[in-house]
C-alpha positions as CSV (number, residue, x, y, z in Angstrom):
1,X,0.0,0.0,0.0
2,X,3.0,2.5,0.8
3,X,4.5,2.0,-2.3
4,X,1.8,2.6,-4.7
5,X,0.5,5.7,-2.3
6,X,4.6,7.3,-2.8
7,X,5.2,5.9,-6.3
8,X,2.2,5.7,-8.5
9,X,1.5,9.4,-9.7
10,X,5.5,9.4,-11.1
11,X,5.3,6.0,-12.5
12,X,1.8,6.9,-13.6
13,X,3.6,10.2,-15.4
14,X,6.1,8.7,-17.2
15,X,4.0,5.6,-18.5
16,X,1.4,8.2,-20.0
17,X,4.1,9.8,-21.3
18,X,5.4,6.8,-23.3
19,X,2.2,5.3,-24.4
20,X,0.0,7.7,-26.0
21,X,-2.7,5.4,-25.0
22,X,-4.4,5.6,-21.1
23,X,-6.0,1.5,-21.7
24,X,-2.1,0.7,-22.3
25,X,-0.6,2.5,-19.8
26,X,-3.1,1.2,-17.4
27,X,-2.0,-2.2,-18.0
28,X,1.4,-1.6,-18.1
29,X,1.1,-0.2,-14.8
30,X,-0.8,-2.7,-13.5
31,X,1.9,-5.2,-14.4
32,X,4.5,-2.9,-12.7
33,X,3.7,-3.1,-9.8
34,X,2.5,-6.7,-9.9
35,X,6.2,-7.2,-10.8
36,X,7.4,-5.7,-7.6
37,X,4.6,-7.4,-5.4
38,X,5.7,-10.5,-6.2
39,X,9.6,-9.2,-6.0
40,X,9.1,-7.4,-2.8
41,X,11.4,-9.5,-1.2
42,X,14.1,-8.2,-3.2
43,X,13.4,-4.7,-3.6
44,X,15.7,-2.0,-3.1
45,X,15.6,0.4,0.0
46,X,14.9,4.4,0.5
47,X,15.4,6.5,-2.9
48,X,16.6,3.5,-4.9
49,X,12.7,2.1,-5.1
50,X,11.6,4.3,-7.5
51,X,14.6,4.1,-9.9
52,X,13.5,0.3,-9.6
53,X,10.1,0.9,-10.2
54,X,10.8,2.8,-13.4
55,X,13.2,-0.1,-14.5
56,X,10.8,-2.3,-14.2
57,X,8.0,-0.4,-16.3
58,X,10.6,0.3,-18.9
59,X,11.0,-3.7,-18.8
60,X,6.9,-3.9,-19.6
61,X,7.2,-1.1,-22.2
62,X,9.6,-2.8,-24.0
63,X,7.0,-5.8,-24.5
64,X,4.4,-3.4,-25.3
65,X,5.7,-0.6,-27.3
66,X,6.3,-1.5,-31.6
67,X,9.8,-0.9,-32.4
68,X,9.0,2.2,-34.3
69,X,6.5,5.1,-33.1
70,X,3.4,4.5,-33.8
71,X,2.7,8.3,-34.6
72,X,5.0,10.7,-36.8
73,X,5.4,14.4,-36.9
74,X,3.2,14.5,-40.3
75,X,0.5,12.7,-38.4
76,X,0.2,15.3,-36.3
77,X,0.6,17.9,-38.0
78,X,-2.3,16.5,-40.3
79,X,-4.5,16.4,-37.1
80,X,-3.7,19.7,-35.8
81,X,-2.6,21.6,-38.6
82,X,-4.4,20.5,-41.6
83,X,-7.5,23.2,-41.7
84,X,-8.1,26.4,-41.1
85,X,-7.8,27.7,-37.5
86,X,-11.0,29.1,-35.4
87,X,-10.3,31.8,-32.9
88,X,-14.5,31.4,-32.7
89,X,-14.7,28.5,-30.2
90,X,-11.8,30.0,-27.6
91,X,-13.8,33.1,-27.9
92,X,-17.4,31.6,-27.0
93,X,-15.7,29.4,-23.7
94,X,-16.0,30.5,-20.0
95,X,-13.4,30.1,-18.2
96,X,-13.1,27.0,-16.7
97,X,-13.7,25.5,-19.7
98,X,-11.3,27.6,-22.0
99,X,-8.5,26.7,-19.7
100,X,-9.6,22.6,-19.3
101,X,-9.2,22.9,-23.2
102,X,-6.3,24.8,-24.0
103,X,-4.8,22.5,-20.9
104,X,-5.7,19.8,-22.8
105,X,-4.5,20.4,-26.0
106,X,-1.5,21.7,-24.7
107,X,-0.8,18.2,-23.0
108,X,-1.8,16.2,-25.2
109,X,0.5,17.9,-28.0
110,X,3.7,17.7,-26.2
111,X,3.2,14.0,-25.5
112,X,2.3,13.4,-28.8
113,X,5.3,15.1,-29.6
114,X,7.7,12.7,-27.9
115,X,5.3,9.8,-29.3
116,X,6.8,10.4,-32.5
117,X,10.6,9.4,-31.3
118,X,11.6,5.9,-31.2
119,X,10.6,4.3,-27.6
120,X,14.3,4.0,-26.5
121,X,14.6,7.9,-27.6
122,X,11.1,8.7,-26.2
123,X,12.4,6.9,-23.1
124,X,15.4,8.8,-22.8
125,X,14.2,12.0,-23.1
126,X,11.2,11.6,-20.4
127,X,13.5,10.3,-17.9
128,X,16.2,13.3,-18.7
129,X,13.3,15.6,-18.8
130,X,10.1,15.4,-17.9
131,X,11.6,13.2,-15.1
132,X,14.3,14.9,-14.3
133,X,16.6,11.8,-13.6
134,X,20.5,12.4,-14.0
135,X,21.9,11.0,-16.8
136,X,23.6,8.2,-14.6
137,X,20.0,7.3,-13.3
138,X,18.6,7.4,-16.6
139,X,20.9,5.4,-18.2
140,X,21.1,2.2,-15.4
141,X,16.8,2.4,-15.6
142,X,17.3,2.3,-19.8
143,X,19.9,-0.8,-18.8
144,X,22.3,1.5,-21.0
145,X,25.8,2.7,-21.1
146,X,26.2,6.7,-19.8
147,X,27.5,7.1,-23.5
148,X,24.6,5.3,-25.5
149,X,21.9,7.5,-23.1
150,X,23.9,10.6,-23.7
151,X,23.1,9.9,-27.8
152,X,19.1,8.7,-27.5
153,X,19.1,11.9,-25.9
154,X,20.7,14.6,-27.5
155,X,18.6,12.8,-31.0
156,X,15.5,13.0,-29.0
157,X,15.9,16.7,-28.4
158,X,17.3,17.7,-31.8
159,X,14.3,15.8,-33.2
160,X,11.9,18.0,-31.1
161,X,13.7,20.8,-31.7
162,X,13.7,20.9,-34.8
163,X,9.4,20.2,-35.1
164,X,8.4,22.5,-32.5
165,X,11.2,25.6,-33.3
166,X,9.2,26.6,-36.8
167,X,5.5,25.7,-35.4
168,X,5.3,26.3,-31.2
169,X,4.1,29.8,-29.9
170,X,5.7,28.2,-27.0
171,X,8.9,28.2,-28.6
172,X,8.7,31.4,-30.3
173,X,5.7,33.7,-30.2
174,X,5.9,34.4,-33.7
175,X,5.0,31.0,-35.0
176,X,2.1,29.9,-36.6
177,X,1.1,27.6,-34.4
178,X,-1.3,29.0,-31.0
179,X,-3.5,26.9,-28.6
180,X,-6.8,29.2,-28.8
181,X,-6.4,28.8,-32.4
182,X,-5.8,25.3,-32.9
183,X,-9.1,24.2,-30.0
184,X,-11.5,24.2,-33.0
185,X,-9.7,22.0,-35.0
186,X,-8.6,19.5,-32.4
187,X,-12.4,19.4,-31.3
188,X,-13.2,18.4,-34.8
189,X,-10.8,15.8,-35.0
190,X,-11.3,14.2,-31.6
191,X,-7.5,15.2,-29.9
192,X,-9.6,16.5,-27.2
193,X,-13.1,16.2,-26.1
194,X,-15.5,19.0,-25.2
195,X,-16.7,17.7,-22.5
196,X,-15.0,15.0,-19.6
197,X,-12.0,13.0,-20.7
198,X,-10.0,15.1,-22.6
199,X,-7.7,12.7,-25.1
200,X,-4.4,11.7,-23.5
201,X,-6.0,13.0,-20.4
202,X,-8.3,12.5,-17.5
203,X,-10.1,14.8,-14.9
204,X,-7.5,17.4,-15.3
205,X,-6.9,20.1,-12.9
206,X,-7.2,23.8,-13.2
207,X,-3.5,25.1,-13.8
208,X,-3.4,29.2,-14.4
209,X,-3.0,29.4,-18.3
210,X,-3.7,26.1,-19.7
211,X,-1.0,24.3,-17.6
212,X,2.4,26.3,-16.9
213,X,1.7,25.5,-12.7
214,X,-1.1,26.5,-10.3
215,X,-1.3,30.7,-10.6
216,X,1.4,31.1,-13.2
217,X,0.9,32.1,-16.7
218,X,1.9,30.2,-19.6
219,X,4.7,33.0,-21.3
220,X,6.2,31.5,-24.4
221,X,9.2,29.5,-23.6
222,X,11.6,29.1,-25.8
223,X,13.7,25.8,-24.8
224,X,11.6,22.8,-24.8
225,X,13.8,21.0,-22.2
226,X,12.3,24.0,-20.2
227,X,9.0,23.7,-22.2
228,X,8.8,19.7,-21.2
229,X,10.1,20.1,-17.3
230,X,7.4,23.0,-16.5
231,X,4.8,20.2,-17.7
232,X,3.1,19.2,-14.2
233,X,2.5,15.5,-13.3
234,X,-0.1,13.8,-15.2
235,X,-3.2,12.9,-12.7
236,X,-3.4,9.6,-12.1
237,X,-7.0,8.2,-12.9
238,X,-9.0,7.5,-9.9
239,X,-10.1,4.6,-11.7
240,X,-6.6,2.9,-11.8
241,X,-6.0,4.0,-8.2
242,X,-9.0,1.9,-7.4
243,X,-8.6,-1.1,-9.0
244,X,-4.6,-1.2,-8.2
245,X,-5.9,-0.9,-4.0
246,X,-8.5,-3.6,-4.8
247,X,-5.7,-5.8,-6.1
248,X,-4.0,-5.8,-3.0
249,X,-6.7,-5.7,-0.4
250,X,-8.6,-8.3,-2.4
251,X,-5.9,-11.0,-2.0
252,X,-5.5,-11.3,-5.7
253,X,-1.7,-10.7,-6.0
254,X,-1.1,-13.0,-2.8
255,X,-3.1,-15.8,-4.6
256,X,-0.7,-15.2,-8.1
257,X,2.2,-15.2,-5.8
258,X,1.5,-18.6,-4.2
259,X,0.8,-20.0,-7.3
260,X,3.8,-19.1,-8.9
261,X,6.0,-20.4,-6.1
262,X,4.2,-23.5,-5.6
């Protein structure tokens, strides 16, 4: 119970990150922590648990994930870019429904962002940044050498880079590319939902300007390291929560446990 209370909104955060998919990353939780149920015996002690934890997700990921990303940059960009923008629907919302939205799309953007690197890249840059693991930490999660992380990385941020520098207002507040005027759009195509779940994301909470932290405002930024690390912790779904408490009080891990020793 103590380690899913400490450990499951970061595990829950970079999973989400990863999978693009909440279903998936449901599972793959799920399985985490069934992993270290069962090896509890063996687990690690104080800060090292949730370097473990995240080792062993990256484990389940790497049964989960394809090989190559499932989305590119053109997909998105012919989601989200393809028409005309509408300034009209941003314009008609009351607040808090303009800021769920913008929070939304916002979110769900930048993860789908990362969703177009390769997992081991994708990987790399979420613990580096999002994360903010050290590179050492990073590297003996990704079962990697300090060398072979250093690369993923620095491919994984010239890839992002070099999408986001011509089209992100938060890049550079001359681009093309603003929130209010991309809601309509991603409305029409489903990215995000009008009303409850929001695509990628789940009973999100209020955060000043569509998601740079509780009372700040969302000013361009024009780093996306800094862009990606001022991204608060994904929510984790009380409906995971739930079942992953039920699991344990239930008895239901203790029963796979016996059965796999026996």
């Amino acid at each position: 119970m103590e380690l899913l209370a400490e450990h499951l909104p970061s595990l829950y955060n970079f999973v989400i990150r990863m999978c693009l998919d909440e279903a998936r990353a449901h599972k793959v939780v799920e399985e985490t922590f069934l992993r270290a149920y069962v090896g509890a015996d063996t687990s690690p002690d104080g800060d090292k648990v949730s370097l473990w934890l995240l080792k062993i997700a990256q484990h389940v990921l790497g049964k989960t994930l394809e090989r190559r990303p499932e989305v590119s940059f053109d997909m998105l960009d012919e989601i989200l870019r393809s028409e005309a923008t509408r300034t009209d629907i941003v314009s008609s919302l009351t607040e808090p429904r303009r800021d769920f939205l913008l929070w939304g799309l916002k979110q769900g953007c930048m993860t789908s962002v990362v969703n177009c690197l390769s997992p081991g890249e994708r990987a790399a840059f979420v613990l580096s940044t999002v994360m903010s693991l050290s590179d050492s930490h990073a590297a003996q999660t990704l079962d990697v050498s300090a060398a072979a992380f250093k690369v993923r990385l620095s491919r994984a941020k010239k890839k992002i880079s070099d999408y986001l520098a011509p089209r992100c207002e938060h890049v550079d507040p001359m681009n093309p590319c603003h929130c209010p005027a991309r809601v309509g759009v991603a409305l029409n195509k489903g990215f995000i939902k009008s009303r409850g779940e929001v695509s990628l994301r789940k009973q999100l909470p209020h955060y000043g300007r569509y998601g740079a932290g509780a009372g700040q405002d969302d000013a361009p930024l024009r780093d996306v390291v800094t862009i990606y690390g001022n991204l608060p912790e994904t929510p984790v779904p009380q409906v995971l929560h739930d079942h992953l408490i039920e699991m344990v009080e239930s008895g239901a891990w203790s029963k796979y446990c016996d059965q796999n020793k026996s």
